[in-house]
N, CA, C, O and CB atoms as a CASP TS submission, in Angstrom:
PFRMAT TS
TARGET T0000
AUTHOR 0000-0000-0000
METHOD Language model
MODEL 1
PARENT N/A
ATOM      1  N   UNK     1     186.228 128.261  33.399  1.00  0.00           N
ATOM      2  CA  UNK     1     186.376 129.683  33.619  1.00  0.00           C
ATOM      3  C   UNK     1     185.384 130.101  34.703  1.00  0.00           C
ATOM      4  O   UNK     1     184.285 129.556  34.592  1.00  0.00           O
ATOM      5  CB  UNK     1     186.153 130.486  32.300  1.00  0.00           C
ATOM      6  N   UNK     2     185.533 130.989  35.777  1.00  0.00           N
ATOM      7  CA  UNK     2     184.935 131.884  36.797  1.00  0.00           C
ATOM      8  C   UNK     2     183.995 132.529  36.210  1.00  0.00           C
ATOM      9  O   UNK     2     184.231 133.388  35.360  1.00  0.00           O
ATOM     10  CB  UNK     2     185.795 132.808  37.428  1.00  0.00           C
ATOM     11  N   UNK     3     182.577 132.134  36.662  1.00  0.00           N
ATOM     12  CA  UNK     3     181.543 133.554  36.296  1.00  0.00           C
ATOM     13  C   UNK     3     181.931 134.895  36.928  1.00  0.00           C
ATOM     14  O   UNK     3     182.353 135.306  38.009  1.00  0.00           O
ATOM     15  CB  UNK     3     179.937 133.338  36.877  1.00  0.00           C
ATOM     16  N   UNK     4     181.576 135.387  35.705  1.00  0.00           N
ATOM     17  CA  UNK     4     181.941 137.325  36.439  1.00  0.00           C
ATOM     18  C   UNK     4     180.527 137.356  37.379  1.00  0.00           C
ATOM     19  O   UNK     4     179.415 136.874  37.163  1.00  0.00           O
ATOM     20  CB  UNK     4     181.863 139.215  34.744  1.00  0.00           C
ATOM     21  N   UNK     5     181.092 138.172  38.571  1.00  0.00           N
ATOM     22  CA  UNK     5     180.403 138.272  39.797  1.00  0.00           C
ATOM     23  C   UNK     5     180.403 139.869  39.581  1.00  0.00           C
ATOM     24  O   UNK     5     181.120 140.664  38.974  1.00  0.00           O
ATOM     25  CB  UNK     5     181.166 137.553  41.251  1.00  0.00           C
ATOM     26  N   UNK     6     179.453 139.931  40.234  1.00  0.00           N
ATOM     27  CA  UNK     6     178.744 141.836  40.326  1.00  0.00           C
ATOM     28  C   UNK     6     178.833 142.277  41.287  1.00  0.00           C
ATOM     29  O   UNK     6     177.701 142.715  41.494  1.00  0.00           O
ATOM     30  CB  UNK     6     177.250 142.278  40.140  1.00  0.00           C
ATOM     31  N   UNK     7     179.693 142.607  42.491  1.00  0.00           N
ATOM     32  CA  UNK     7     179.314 143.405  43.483  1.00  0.00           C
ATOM     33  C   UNK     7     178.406 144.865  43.823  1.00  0.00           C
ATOM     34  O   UNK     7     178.377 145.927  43.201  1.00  0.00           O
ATOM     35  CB  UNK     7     180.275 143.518  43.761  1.00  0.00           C
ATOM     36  N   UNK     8     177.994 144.617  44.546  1.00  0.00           N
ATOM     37  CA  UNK     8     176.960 145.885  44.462  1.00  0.00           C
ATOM     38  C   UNK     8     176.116 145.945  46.467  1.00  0.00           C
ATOM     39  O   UNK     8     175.946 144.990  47.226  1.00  0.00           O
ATOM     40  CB  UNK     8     175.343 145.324  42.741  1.00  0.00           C
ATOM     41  N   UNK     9     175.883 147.016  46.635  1.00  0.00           N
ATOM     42  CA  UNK     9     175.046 147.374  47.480  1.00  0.00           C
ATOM     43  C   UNK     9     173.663 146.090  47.979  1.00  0.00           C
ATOM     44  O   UNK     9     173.166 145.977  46.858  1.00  0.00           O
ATOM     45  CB  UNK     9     174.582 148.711  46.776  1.00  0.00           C
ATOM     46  N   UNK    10     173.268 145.649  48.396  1.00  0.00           N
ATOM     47  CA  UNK    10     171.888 144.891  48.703  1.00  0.00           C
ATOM     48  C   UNK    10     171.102 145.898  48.352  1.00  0.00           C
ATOM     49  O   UNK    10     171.446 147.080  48.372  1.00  0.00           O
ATOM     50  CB  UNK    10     171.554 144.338  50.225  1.00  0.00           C
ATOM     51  N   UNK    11     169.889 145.425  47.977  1.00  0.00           N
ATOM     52  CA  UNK    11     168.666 145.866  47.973  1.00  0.00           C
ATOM     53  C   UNK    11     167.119 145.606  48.728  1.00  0.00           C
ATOM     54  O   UNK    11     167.026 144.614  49.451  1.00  0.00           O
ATOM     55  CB  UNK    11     168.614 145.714  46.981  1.00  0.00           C
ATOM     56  N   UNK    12     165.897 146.514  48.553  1.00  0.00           N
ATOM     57  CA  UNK    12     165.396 145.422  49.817  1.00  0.00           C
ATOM     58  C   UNK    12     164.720 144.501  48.944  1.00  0.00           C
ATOM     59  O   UNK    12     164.051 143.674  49.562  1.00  0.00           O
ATOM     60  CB  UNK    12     164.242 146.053  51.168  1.00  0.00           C
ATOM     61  N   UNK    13     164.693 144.395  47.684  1.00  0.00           N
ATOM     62  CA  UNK    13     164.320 143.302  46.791  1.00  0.00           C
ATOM     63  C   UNK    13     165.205 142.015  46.816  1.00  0.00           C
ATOM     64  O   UNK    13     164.714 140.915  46.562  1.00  0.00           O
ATOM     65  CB  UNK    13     164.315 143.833  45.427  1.00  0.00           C
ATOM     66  N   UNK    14     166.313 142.154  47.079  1.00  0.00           N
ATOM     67  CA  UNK    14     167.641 140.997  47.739  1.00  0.00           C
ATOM     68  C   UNK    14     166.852 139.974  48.631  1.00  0.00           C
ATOM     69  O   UNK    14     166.750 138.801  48.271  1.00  0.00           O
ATOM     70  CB  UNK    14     169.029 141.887  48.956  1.00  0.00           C
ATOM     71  N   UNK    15     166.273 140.448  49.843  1.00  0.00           N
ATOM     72  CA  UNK    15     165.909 139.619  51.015  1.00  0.00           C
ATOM     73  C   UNK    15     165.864 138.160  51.169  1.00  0.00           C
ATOM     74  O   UNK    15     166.283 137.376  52.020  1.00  0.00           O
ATOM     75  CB  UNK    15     164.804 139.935  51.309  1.00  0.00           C
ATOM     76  N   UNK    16     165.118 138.038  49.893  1.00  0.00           N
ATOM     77  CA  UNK    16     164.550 136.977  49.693  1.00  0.00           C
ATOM     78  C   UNK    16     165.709 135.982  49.371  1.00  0.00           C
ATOM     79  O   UNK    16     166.080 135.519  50.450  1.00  0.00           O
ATOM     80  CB  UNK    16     163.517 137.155  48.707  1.00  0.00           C
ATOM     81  N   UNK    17     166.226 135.610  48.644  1.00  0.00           N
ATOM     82  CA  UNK    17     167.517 135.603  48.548  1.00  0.00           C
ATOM     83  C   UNK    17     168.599 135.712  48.958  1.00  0.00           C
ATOM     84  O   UNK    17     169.572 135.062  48.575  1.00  0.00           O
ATOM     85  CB  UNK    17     167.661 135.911  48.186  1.00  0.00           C
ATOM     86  N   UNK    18     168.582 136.602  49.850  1.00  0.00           N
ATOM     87  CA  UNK    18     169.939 136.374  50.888  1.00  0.00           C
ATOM     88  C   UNK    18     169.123 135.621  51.977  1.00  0.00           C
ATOM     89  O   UNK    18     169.735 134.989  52.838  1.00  0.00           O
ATOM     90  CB  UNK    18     170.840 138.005  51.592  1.00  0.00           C
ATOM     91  N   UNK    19     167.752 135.664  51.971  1.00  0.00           N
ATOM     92  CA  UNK    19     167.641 134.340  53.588  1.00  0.00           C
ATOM     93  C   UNK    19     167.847 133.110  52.738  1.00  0.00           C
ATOM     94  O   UNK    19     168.371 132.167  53.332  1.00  0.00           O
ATOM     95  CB  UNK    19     165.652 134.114  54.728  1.00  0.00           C
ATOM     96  N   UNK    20     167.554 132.936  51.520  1.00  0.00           N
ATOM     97  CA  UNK    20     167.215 131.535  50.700  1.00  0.00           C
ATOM     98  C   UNK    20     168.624 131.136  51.124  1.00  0.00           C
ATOM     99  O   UNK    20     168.808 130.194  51.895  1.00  0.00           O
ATOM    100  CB  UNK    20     166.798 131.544  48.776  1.00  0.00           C
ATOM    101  N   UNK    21     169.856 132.037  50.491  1.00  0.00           N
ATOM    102  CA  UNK    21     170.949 132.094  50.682  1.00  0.00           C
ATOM    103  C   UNK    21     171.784 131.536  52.032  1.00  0.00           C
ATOM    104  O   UNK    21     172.785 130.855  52.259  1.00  0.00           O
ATOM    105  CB  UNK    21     171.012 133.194  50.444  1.00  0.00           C
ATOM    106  N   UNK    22     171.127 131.988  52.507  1.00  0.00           N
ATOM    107  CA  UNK    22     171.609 131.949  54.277  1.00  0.00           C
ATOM    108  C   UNK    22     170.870 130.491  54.607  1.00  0.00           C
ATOM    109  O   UNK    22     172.020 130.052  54.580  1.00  0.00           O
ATOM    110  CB  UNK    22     170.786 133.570  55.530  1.00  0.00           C
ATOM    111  N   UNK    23     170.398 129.820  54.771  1.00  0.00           N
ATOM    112  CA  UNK    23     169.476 129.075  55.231  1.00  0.00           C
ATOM    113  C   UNK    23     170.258 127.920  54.052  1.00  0.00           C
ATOM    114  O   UNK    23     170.457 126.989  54.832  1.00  0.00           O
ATOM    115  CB  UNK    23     167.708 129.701  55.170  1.00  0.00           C
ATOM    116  N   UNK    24     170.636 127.580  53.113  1.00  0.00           N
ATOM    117  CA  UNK    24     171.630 126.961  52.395  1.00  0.00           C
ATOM    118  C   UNK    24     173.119 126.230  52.798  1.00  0.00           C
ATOM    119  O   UNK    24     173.713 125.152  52.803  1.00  0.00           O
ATOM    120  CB  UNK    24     171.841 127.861  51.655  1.00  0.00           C
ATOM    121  N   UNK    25     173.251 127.740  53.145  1.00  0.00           N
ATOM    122  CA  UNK    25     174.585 127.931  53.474  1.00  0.00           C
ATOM    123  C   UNK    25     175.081 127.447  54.976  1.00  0.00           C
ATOM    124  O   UNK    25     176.095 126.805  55.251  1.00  0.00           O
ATOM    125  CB  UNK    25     174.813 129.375  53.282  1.00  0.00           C
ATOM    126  N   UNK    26     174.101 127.928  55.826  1.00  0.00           N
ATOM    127  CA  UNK    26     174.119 127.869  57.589  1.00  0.00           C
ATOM    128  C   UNK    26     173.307 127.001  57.884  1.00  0.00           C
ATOM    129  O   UNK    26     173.488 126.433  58.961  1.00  0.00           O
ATOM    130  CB  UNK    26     173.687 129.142  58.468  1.00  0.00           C
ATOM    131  N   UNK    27     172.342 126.667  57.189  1.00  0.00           N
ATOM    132  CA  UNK    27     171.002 125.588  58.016  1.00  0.00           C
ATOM    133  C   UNK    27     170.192 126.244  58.756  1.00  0.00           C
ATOM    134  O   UNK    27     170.017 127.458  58.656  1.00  0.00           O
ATOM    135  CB  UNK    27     171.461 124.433  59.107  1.00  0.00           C
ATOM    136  N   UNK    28     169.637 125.520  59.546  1.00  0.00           N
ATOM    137  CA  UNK    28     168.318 125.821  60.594  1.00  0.00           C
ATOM    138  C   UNK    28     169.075 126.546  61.772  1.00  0.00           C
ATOM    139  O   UNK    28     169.051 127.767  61.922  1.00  0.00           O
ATOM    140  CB  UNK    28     167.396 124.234  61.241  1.00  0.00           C
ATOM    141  N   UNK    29     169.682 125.753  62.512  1.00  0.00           N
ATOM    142  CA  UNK    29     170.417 126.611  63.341  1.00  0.00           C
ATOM    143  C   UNK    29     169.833 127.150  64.823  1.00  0.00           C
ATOM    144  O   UNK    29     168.697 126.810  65.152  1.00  0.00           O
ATOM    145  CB  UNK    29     170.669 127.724  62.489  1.00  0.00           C
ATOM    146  N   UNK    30     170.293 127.633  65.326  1.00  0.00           N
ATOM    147  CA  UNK    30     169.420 128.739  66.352  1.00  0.00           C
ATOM    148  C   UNK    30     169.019 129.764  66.017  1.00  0.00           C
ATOM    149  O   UNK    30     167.868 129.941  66.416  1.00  0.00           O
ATOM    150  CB  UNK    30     169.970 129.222  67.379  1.00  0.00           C
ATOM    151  N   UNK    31     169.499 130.730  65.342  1.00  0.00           N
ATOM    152  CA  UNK    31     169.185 131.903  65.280  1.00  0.00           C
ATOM    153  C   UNK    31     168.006 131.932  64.028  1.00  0.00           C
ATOM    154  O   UNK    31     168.301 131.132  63.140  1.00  0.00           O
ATOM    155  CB  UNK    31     170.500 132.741  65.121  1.00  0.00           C
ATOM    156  N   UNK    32     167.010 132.522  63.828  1.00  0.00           N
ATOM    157  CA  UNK    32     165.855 132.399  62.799  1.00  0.00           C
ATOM    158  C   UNK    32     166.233 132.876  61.441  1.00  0.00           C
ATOM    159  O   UNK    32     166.769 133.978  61.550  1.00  0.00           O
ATOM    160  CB  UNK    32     164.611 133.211  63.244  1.00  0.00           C
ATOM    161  N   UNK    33     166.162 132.469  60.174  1.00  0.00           N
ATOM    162  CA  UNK    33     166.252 132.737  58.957  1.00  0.00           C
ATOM    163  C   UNK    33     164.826 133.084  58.441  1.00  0.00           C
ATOM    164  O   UNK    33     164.246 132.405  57.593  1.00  0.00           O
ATOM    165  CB  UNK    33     166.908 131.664  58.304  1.00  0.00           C
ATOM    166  N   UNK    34     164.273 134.279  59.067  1.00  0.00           N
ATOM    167  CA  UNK    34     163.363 134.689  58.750  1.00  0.00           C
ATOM    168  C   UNK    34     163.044 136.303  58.670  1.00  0.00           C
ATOM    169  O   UNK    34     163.599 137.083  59.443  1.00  0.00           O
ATOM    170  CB  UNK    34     162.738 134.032  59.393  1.00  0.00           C
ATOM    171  N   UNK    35     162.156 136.714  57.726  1.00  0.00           N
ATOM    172  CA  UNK    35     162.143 137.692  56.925  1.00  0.00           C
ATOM    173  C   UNK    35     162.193 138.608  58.724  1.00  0.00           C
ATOM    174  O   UNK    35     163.178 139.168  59.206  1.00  0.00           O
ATOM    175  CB  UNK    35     160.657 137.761  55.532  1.00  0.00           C
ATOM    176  N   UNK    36     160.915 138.486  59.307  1.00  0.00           N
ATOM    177  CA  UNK    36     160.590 139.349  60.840  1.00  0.00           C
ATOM    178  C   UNK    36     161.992 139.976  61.447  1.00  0.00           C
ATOM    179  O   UNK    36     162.377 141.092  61.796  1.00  0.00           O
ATOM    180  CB  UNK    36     159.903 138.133  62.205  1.00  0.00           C
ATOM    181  N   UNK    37     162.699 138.263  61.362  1.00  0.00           N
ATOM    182  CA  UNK    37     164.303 138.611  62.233  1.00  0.00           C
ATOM    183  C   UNK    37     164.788 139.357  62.048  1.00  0.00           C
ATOM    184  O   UNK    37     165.180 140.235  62.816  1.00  0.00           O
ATOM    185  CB  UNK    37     165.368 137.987  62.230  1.00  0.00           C
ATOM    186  N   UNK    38     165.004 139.168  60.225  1.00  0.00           N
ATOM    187  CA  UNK    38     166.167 139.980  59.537  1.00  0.00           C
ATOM    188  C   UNK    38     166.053 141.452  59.579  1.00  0.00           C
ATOM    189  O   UNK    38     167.028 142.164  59.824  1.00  0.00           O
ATOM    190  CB  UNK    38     166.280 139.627  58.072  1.00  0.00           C
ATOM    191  N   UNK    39     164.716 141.976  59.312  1.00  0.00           N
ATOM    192  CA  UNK    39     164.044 143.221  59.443  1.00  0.00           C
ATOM    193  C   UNK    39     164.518 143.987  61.268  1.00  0.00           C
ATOM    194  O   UNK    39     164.927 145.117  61.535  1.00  0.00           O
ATOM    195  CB  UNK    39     162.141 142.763  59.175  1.00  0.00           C
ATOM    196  N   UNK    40     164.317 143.152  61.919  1.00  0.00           N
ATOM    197  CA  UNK    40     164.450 143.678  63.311  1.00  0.00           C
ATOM    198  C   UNK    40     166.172 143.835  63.503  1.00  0.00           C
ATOM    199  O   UNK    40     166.556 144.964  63.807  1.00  0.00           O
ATOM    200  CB  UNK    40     163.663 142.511  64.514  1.00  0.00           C
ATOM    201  N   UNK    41     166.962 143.022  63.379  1.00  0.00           N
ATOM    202  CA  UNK    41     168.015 142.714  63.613  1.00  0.00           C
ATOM    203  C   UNK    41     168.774 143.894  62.603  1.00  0.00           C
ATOM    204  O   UNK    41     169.356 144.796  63.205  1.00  0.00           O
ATOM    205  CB  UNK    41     168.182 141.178  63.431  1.00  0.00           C
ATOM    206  N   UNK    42     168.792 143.923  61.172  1.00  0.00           N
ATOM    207  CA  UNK    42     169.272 145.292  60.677  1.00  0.00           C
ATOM    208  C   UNK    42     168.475 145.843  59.844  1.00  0.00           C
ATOM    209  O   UNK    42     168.962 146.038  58.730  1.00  0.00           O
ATOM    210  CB  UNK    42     170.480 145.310  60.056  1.00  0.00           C
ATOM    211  N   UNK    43     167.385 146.169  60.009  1.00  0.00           N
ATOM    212  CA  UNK    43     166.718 147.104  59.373  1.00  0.00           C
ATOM    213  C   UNK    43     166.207 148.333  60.464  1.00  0.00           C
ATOM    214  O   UNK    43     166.417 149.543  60.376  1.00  0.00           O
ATOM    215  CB  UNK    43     165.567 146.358  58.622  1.00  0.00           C
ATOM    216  N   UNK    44     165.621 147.739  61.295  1.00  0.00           N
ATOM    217  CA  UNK    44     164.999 148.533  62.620  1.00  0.00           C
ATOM    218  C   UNK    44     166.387 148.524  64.031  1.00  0.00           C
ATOM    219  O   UNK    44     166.161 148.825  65.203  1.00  0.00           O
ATOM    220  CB  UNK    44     163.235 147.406  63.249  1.00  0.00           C
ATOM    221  N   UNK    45     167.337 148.228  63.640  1.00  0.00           N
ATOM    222  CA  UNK    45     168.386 148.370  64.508  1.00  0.00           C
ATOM    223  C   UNK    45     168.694 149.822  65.522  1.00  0.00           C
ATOM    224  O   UNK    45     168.581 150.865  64.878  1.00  0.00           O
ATOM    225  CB  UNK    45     169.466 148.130  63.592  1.00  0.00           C
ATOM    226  N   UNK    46     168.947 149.945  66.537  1.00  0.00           N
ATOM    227  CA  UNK    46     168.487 150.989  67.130  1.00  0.00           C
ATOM    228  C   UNK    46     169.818 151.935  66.749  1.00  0.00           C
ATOM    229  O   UNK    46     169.911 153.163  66.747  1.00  0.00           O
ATOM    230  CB  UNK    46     168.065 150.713  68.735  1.00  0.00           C
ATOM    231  N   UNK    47     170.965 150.753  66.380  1.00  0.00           N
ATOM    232  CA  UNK    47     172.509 151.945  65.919  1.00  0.00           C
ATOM    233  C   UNK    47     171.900 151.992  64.592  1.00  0.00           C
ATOM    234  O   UNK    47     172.722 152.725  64.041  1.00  0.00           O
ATOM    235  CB  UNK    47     174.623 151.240  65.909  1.00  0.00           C
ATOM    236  N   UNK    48     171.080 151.736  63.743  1.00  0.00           N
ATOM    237  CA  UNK    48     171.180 152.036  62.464  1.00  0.00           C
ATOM    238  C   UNK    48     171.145 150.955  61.649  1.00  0.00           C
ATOM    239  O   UNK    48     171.761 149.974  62.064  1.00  0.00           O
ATOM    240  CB  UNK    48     172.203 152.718  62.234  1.00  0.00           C
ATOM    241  N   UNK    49     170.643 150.870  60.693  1.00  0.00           N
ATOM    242  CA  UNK    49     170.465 150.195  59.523  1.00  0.00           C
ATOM    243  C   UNK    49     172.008 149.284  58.552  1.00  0.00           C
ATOM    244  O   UNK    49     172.490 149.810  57.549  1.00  0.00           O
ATOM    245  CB  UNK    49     169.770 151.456  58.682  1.00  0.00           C
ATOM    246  N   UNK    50     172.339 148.444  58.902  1.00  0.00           N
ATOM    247  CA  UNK    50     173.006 147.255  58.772  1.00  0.00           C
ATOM    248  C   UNK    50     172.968 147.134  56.814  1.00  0.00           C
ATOM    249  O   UNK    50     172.221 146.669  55.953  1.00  0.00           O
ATOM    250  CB  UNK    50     172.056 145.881  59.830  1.00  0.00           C
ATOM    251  N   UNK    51     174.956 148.260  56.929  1.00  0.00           N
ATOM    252  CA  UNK    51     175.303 148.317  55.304  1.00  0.00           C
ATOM    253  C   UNK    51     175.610 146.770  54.872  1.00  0.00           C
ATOM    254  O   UNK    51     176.026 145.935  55.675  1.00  0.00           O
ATOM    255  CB  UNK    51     176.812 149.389  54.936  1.00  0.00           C
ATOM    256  N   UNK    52     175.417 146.575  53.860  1.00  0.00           N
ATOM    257  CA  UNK    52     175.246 145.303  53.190  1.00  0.00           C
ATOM    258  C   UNK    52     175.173 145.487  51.788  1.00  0.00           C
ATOM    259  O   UNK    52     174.622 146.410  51.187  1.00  0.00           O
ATOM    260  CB  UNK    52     174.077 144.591  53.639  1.00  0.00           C
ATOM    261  N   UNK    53     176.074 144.057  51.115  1.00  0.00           N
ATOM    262  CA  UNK    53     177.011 143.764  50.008  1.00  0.00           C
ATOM    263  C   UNK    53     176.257 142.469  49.041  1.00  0.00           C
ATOM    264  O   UNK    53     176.356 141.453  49.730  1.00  0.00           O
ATOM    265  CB  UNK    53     178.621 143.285  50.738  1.00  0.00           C
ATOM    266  N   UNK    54     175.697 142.203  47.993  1.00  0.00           N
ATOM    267  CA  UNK    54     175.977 141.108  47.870  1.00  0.00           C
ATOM    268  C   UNK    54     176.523 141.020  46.623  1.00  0.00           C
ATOM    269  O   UNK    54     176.607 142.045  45.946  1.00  0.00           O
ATOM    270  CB  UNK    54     175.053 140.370  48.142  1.00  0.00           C
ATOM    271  N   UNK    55     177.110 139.422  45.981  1.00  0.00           N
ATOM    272  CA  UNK    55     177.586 138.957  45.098  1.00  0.00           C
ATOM    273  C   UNK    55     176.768 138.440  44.481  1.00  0.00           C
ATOM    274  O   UNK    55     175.895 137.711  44.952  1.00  0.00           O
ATOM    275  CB  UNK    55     178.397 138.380  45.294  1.00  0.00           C
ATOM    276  N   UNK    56     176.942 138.792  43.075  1.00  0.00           N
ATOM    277  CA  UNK    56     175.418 138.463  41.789  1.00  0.00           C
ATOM    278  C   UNK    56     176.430 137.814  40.653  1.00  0.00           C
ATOM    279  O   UNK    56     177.418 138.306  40.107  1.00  0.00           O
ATOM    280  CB  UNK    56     174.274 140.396  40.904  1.00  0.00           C
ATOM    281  N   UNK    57     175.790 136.496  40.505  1.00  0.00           N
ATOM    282  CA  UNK    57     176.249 135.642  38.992  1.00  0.00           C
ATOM    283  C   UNK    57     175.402 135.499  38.258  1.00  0.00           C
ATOM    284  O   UNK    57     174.707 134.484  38.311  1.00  0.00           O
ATOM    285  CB  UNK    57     176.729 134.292  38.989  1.00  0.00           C
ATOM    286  N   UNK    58     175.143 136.723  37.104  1.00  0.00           N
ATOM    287  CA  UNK    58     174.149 136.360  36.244  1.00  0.00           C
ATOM    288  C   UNK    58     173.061 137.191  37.218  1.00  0.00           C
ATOM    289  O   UNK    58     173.291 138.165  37.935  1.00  0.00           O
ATOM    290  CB  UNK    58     173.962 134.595  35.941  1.00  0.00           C
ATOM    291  N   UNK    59     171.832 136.497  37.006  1.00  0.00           N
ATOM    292  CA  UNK    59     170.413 136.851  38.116  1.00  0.00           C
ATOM    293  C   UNK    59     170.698 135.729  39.394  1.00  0.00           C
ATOM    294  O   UNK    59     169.593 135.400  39.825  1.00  0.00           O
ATOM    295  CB  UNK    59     168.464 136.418  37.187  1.00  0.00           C
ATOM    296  N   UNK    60     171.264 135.368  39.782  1.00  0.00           N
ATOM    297  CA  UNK    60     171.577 134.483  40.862  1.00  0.00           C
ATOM    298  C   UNK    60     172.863 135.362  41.714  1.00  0.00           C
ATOM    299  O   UNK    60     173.941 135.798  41.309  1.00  0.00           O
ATOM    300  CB  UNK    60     172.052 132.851  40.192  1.00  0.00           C
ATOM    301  N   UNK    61     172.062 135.398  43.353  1.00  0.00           N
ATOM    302  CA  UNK    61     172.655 135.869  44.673  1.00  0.00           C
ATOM    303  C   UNK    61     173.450 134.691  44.983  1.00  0.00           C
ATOM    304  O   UNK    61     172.965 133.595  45.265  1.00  0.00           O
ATOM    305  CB  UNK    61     171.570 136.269  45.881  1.00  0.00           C
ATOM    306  N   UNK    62     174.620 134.944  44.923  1.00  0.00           N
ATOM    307  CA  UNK    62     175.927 133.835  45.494  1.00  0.00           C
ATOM    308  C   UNK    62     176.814 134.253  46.438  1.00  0.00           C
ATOM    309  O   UNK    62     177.895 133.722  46.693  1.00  0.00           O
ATOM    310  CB  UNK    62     176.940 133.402  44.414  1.00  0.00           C
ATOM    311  N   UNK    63     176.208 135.479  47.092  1.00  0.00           N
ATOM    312  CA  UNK    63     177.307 135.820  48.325  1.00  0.00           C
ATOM    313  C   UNK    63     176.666 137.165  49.118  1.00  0.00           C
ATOM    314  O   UNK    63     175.583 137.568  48.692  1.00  0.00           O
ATOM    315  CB  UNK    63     179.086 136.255  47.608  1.00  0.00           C
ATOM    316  N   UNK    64     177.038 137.594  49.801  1.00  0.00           N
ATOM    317  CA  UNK    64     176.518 138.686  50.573  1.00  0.00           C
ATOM    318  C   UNK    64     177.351 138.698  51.998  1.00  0.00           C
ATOM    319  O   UNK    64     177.778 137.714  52.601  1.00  0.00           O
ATOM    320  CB  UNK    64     174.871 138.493  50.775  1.00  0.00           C
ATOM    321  N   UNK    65     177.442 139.843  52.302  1.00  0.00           N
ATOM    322  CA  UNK    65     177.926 140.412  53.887  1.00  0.00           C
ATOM    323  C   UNK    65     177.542 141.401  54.219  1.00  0.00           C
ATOM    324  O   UNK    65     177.278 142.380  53.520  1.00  0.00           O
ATOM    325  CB  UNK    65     179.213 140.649  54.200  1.00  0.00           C
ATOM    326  N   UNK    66     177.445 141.252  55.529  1.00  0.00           N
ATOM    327  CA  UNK    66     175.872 142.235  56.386  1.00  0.00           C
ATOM    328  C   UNK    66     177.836 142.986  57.277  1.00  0.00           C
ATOM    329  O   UNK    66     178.975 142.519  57.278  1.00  0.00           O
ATOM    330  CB  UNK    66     173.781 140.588  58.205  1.00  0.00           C
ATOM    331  N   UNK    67     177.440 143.796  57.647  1.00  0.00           N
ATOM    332  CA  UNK    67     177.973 144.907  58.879  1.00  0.00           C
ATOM    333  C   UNK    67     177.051 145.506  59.506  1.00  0.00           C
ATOM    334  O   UNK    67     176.553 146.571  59.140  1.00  0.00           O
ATOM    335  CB  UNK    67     178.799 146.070  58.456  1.00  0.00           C
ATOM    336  N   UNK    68     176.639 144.667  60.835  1.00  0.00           N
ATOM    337  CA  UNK    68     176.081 144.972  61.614  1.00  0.00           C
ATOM    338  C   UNK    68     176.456 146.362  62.274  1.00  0.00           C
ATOM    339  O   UNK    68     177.617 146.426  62.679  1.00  0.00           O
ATOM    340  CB  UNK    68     176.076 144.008  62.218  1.00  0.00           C
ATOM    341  N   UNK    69     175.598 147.583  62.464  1.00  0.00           N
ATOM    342  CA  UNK    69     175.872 148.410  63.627  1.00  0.00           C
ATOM    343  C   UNK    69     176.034 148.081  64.896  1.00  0.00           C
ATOM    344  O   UNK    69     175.193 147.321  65.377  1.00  0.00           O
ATOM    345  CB  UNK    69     175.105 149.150  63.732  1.00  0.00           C
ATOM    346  N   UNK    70     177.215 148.595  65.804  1.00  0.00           N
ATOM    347  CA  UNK    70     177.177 148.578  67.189  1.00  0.00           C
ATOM    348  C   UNK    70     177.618 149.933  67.940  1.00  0.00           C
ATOM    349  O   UNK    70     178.016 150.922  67.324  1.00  0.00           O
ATOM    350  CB  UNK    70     178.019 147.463  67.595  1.00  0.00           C
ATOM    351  N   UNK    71     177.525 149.880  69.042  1.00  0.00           N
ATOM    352  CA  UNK    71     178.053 151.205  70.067  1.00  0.00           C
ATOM    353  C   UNK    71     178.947 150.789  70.852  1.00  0.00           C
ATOM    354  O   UNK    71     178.472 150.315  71.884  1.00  0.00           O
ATOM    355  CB  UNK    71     177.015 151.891  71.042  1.00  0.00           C
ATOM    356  N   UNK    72     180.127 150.769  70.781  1.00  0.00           N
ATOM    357  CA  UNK    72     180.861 150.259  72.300  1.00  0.00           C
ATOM    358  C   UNK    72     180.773 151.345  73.307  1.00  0.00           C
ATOM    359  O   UNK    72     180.670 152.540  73.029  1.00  0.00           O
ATOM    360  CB  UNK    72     182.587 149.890  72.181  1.00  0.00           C
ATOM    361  N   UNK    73     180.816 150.882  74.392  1.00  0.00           N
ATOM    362  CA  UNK    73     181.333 151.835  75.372  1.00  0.00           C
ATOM    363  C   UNK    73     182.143 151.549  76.373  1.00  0.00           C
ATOM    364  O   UNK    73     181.965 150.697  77.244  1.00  0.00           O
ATOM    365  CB  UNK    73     180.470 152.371  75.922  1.00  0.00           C
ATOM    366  N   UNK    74     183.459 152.613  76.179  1.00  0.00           N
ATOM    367  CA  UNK    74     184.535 152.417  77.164  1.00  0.00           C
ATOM    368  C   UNK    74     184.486 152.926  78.796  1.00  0.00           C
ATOM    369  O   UNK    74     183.873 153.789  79.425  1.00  0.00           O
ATOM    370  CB  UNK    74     185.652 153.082  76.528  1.00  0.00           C
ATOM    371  N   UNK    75     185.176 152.211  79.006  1.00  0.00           N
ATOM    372  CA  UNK    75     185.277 152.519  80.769  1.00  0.00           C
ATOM    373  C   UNK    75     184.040 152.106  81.214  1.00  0.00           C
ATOM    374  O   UNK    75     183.305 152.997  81.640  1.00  0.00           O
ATOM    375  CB  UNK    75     185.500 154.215  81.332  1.00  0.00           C
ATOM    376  N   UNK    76     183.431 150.426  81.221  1.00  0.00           N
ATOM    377  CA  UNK    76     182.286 150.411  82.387  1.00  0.00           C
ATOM    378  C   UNK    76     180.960 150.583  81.401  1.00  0.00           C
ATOM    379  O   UNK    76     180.922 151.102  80.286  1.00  0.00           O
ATOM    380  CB  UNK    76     182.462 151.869  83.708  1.00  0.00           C
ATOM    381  N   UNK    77     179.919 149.999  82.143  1.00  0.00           N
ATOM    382  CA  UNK    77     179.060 149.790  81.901  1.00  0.00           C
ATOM    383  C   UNK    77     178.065 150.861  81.696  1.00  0.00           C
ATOM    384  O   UNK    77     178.251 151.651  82.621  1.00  0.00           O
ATOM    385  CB  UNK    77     178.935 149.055  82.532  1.00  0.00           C
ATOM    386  N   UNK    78     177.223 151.232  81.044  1.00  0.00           N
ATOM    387  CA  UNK    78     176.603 152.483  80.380  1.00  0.00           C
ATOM    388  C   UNK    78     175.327 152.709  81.441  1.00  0.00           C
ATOM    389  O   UNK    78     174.542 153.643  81.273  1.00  0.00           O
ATOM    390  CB  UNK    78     176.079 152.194  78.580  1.00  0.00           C
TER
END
């Protein structure tokens, strides 16, 4: 049988855990799995703070998705 999974909002108590998570899942990589990154990349984001999901089994983080903010701009370069 499937553990019941919890969806819910992230928290900033999550972090830890979604890099443990990430770094599992993706490896080393190029891009840094580190607390500094994650903070800069969607926390201090200049469109805004990066809504985010994760999946909870029990007390264990088993999933998560980030939506990054962006700005497009049409017609040409800003």
């Amino acid at each position: 049988m499937a553990a019941d999974l919890e969806l819910r909002p992230a928290e900033p108590d999550d972090l830890d855990a979604i890099l443990s998570l990430m770094r599992a899942s993706l490896g080393v990589g190029s891009i840094p799995r580190e607390r500094r990154f994650w903070e800069w990349k969607h926390e201090r984001n200049p469109f805004g703070r990066s809504p985010m999901l994760v999946a909870c089994a029990g007390q264990e983080l088993v999933g998560m998705r980030v939506f990054m903010r962006w700005e497009w701009v049409s017609g040409g370069c800003a």
